[in-house]
C-alpha positions as a Markdown table, in Angstrom:
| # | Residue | x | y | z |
|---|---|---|---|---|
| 1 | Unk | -11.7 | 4.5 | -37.2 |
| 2 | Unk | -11.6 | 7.9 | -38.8 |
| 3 | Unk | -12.5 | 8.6 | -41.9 |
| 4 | Unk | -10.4 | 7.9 | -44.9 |
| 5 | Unk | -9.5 | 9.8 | -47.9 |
| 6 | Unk | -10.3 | 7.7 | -50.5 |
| 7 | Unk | -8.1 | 8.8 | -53.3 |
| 8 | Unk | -4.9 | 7.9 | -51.4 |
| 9 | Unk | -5.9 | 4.3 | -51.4 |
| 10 | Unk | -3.6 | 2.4 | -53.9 |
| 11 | Unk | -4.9 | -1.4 | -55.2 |
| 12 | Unk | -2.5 | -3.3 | -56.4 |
| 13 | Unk | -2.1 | -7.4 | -56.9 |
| 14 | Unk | -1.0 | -9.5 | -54.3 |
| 15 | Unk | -1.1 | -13.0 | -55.0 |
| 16 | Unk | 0.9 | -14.1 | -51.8 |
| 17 | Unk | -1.1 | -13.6 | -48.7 |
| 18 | Unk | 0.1 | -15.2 | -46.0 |
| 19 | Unk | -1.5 | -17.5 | -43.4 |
| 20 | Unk | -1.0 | -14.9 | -41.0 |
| 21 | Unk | -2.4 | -12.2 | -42.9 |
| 22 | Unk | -5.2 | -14.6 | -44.4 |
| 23 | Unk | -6.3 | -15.0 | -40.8 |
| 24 | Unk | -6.6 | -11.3 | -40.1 |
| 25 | Unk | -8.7 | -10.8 | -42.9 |
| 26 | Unk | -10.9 | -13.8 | -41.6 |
| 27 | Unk | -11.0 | -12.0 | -38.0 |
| 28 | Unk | -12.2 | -8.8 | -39.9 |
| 29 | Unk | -15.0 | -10.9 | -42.0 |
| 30 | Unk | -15.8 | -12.8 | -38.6 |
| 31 | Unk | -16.2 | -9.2 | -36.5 |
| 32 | Unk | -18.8 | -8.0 | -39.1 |
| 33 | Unk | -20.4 | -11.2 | -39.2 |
| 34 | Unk | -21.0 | -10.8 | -35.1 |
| 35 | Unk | -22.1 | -7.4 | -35.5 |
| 36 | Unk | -24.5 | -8.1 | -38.0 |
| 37 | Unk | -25.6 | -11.4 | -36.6 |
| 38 | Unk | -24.9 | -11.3 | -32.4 |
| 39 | Unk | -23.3 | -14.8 | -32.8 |
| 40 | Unk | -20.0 | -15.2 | -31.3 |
| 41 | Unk | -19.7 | -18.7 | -30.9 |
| 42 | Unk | -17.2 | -19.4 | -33.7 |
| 43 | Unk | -15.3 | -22.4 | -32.7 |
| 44 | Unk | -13.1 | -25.0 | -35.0 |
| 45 | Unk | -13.9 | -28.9 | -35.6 |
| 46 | Unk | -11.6 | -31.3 | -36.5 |
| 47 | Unk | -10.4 | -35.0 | -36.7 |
| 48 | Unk | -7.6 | -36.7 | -37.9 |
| 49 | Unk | -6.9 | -40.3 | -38.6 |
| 50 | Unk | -3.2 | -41.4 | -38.4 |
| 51 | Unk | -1.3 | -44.5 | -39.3 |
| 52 | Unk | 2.2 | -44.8 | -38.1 |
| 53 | Unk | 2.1 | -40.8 | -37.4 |
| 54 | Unk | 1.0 | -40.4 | -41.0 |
| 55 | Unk | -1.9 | -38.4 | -42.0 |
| 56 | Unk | -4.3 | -40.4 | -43.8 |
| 57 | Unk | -7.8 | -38.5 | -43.4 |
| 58 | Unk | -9.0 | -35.6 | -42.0 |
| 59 | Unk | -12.2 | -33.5 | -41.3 |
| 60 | Unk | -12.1 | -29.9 | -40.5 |
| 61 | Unk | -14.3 | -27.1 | -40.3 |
| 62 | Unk | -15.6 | -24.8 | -37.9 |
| 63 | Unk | -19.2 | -24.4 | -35.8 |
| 64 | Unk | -20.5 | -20.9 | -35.2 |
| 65 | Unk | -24.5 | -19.1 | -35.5 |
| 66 | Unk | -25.8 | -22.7 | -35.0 |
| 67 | Unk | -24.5 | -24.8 | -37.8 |
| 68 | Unk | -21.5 | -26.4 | -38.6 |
| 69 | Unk | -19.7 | -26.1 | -42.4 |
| 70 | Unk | -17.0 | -28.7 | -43.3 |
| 71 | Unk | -14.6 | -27.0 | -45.4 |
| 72 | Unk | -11.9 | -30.3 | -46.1 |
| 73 | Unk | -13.1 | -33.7 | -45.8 |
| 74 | Unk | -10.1 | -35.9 | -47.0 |
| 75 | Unk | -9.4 | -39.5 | -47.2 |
| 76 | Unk | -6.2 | -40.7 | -48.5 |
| 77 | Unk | -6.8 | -43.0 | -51.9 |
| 78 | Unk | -5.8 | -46.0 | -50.7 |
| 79 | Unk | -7.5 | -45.9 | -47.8 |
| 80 | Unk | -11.1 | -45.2 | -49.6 |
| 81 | Unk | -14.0 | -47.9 | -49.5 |
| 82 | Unk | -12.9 | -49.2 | -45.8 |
| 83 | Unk | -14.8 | -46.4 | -43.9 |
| 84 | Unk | -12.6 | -44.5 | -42.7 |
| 85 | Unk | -14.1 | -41.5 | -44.2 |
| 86 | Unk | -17.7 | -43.1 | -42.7 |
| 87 | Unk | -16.1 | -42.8 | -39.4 |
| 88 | Unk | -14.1 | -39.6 | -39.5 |
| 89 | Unk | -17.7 | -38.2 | -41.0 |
| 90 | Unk | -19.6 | -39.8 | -38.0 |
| 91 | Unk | -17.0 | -37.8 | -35.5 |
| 92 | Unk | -18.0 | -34.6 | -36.9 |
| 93 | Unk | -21.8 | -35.3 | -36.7 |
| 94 | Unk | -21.3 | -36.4 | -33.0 |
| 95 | Unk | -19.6 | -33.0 | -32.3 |
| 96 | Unk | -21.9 | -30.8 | -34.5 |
| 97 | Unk | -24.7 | -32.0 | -32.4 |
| 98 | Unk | -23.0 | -31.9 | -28.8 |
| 99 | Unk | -22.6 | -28.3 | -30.1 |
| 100 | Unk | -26.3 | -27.8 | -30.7 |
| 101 | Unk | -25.8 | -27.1 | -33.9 |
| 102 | Unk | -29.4 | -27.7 | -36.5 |
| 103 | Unk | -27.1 | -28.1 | -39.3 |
| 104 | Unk | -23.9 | -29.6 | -41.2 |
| 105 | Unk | -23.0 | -27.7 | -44.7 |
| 106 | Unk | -20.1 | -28.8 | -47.3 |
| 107 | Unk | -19.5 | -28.1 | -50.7 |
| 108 | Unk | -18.2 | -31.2 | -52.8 |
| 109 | Unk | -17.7 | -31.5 | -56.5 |
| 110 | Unk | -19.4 | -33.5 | -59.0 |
| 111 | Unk | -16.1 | -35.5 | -59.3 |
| 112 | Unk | -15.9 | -35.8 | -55.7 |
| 113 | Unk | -18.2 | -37.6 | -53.0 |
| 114 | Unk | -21.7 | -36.5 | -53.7 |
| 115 | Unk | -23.3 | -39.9 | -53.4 |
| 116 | Unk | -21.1 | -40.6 | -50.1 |
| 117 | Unk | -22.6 | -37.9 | -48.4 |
| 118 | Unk | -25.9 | -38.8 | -49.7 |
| 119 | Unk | -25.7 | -42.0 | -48.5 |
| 120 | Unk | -24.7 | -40.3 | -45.1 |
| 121 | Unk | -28.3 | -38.5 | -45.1 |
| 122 | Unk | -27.2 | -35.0 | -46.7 |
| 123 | Unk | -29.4 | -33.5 | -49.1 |
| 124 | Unk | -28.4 | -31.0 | -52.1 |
| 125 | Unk | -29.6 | -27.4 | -51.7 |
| 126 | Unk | -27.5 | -25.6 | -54.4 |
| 127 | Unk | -26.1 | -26.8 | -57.3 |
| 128 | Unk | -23.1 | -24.4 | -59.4 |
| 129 | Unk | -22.6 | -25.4 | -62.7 |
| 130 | Unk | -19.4 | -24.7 | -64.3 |
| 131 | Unk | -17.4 | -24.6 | -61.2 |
| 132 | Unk | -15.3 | -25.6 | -62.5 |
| 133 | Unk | -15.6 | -25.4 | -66.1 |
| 134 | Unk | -17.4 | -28.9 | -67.2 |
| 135 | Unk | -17.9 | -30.2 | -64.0 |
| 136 | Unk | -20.8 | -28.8 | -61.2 |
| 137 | Unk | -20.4 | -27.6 | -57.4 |
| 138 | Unk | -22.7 | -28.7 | -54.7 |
| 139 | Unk | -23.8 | -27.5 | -51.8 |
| 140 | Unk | -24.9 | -30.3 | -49.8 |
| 141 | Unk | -26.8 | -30.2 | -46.1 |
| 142 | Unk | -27.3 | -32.3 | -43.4 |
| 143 | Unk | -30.0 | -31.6 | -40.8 |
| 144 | Unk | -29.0 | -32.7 | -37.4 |
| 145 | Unk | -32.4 | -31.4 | -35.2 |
| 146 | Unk | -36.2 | -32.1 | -35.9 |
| 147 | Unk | -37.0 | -29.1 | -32.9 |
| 148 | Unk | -38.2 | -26.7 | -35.9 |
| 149 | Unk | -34.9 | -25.3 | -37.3 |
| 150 | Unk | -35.3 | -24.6 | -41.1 |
């Protein structure tokens, strides 16, 4: 790219990206990432569950540098507490691993299901407080390999 003259650039507020343009911006964060890193094994994960063509859980998330980060984990309310999120969860650890990845990350809320993936066998490595106000963020991991990976 040649250079740029800096004082023609204009900011302004645009609070109405679009998916397509989102995903250009993600495809400019992931080529730095790969130049900076050499990983380019970025691939999406996901799992629905369906009843009667209606969505009523999901997992998604993506692999890439040798872990895997769920971004939405999402069981519909009356559906809870019958394991459906147990078994949409136990999908995603299945394909981390036939992946090779040594990791699972997610972020959940202390509102959310912090004891659920405990009792999956994730551990908390970061806690935000105030993220929201009042409530904390954590960052919660999962280690799928014993071969040495940190």
């Amino acid at each position: 790219m040649p250079s740029m003259d800096f004082t023609s650039i204009a900011i302004k507020a645009r609070h109405d990206l679009t998916p397509d343009e989102l995903d250009r911006l993600e495809d400019r964060l992931y080529e730095t990432n790969v130049s900076r890193t050499g990983h380019e094994n970025a691939a999406l994960l996901g799992f629905v569950a369906e009843a009667v063509g209606e969505l009523v859980g999901a997992v998604a998330g993506y692999t890439w540098g040798g872990i895997c980060e769920l971004r939405q984990v999402w069981v519909r309310e009356t559906c809870r507490g019958k394991g459906l999120g147990k078994a949409l969860m136990a999908e995603a650890i299945r394909e981390a691993k036939a992946r090779g990845c040594a990791y699972i990350y997610l972020a959940t809320y202390d509102f959310q299901a912090p004891g659920f993936y405990a009792k999956l066998g994730f551990e908390k490595v970061a806690e935000i407080p105030d993220k929201p106000l009042g409530h904390t963020e954590f960052v919660m991991r999962l280690r799928l390999r014993s071969d040495g990976a940190r």
